[in-house]
C-alpha angles and dihedrals in degrees: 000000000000123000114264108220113208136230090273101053087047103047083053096061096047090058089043092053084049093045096050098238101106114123099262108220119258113262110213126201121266117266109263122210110209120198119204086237102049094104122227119293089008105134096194112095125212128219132188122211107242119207110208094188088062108045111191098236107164119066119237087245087048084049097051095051096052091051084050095052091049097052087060084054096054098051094054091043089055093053102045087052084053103053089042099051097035099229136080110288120176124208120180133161105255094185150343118211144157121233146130124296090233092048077057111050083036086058097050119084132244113272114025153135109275126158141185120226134190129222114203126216085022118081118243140019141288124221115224110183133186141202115238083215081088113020094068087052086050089050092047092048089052099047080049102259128145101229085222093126100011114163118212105229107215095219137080129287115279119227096271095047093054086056092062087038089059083051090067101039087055092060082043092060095043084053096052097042086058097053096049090044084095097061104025129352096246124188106204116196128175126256105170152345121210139173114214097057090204087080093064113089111161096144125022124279097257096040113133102249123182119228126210112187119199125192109221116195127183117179100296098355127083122188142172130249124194127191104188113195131192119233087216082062113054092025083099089065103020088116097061084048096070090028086054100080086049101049085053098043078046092043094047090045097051093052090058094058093046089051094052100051097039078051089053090046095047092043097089091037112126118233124188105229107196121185124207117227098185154308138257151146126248137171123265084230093051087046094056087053102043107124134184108290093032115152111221110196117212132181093232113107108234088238094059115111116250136208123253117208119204106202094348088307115120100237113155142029108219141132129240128250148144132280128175096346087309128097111250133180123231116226101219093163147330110282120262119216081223098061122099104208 
């Protein structure tokens, strides 16, 4: 229990407040918040404005290096549509963001091409979708049309389209699985494919996912890719990933090293350099009998230019000739497999 204090005690404070002498209380200082930027002797404070709806959950490095890893992807995206659909297609990475699953399938149109991978060993699904600015020109190239006067349907894909479209999202996951061969062997397959993207829920609403955005252009038309990915799903790995850019500065620069000194060791190394005057063909019987002074005829003119091996090896294209009182042999250009010399 508290202590009670008594008429007494109570009428004295009341003549010590009126008097001045009660204890006044002791006034601290405001709280500061200092900012790692504020420079020194600066009074101003500044203050940055915090979401917690958005937490910022992959680091800038993290960030980098998936930006780096996608554009990989993109390169060798790029190459195998192009092979496939005989003619230029560029793919390049537009942009790399963190938002909301909800901000991303809000910001996707209807209908559109939207599929669900999956990412084996890692727990749970990644989101490609694309425009259908550019799938509809990729199915008329491959039905054999000239996208001159191509009209975009406003529907979903039939059942036919969706089969070519499987055709290029199978060069997409290879792709992929390439790119992310670096940081974790990964085995991506194909669950569904939807076109309302609203129906699709594989995170919550407000789970930090991570947008890549591609530009795809084929001759006249121009489209978007977007390869959503959930931050659940790649937090098991989310540490290779910043390590990633380091190991192959570390890697590169190791080679370096490994190539120079294995350079320095094979330098004084001998090698036998033979040159090959000519062909022809002889009797077993005439070559019995050759004997020193022998005079062997050839159908190759002196002046013609002759091979040089280098361990057996045909290296370099050249003609003979004398230097000093010694026969020497006169490097023109690396051999081709094509030459007939």
């Amino acid at each position: 229990m508290a202590e009670i204090l008594d008429q007494a005690e109570v009428d004295a404070l009341l003549a010590a407040v009126d008097g001045g002498q009660a204890p006044q209380p002791e006034v601290t200082a405001p709280t500061r918040i200092f900012s790692r930027n504020r420079p020194v002797g600066q009074a101003d404070v500044e203050v940055r404005p915090y979401d917690f709806k958005r937490p910022e959950r992959v680091s800038k490095d993290q960030m980098r290096a998936l930006e780096n890893l996608h554009d990989g992807f993109a390169r060798n995206f790029g190459a195998s549509l192009s092979g496939f659909l005989r003619t230029i297609i560029e793919v390049k990475v537009a942009s790399i963001e963190q938002m909301t699953f909800s901000e991303f399938t809000h910001s996707l149109p209807n209908p559109t091409c939207f599929n669900l991978l999956a990412a084996e060993p890692l727990d749970g699904n990644m989101c490609l979708e694309i425009s259908p600015l550019i799938i509809y020109p990729v199915i008329d190239r491959l039905l054999g049309g000239s996208n001159a006067d191509l009209f975009i349907p406003q529907r979903p894909l039939t059942a036919i389209e969706l089969r070519l479209v499987n055709k290029i999202l199978d060069r997409a996951m290879a792709a992929l699985k390439d790119a992310w061969g670096n940081v974790l062997p990964l085995t991506f397959k194909l669950l569904d494919t939807e076109s309302n993207p609203q129906l699709v829920q594989i995170v919550p609403p407000n789970e930090v996912v991570v947008v890549v955005g591609f530009e795809l252009k084929m001759g006249g038309r121009a489209g978007t890719m977007s390869l959503c990915i959930p931050y659940n799903v790649i937090e098991p790995v989310i540490e290779k990933l910043s390590n990633q850019s380091w190991a192959a500065y570390k890697r590169k620069d190791r080679d370096d090293q490994l190539s120079k000194r294995m350079a320095g060791q094979l330098e004084m190394a001998r090698l036998t350099l033979t040159g090959i005057l000519a062909n022809t063909t002889i009797k077993l019987g005439d070559l019995v009998r050759l004997q020193k002074g022998d005079i062997i005829v050839t159908e190759k003119p002196a002046m013609a230019p002759l091979t040089l091996l280098v361990e057996g090896r045909r290296k370099y294209i050249g003609n003979l000739g004398q230097f000093k009182g010694k026969r020497a042999f006169k490097v023109a250009r690396p051999f081709n497999p094509k030459d007939r010399v």
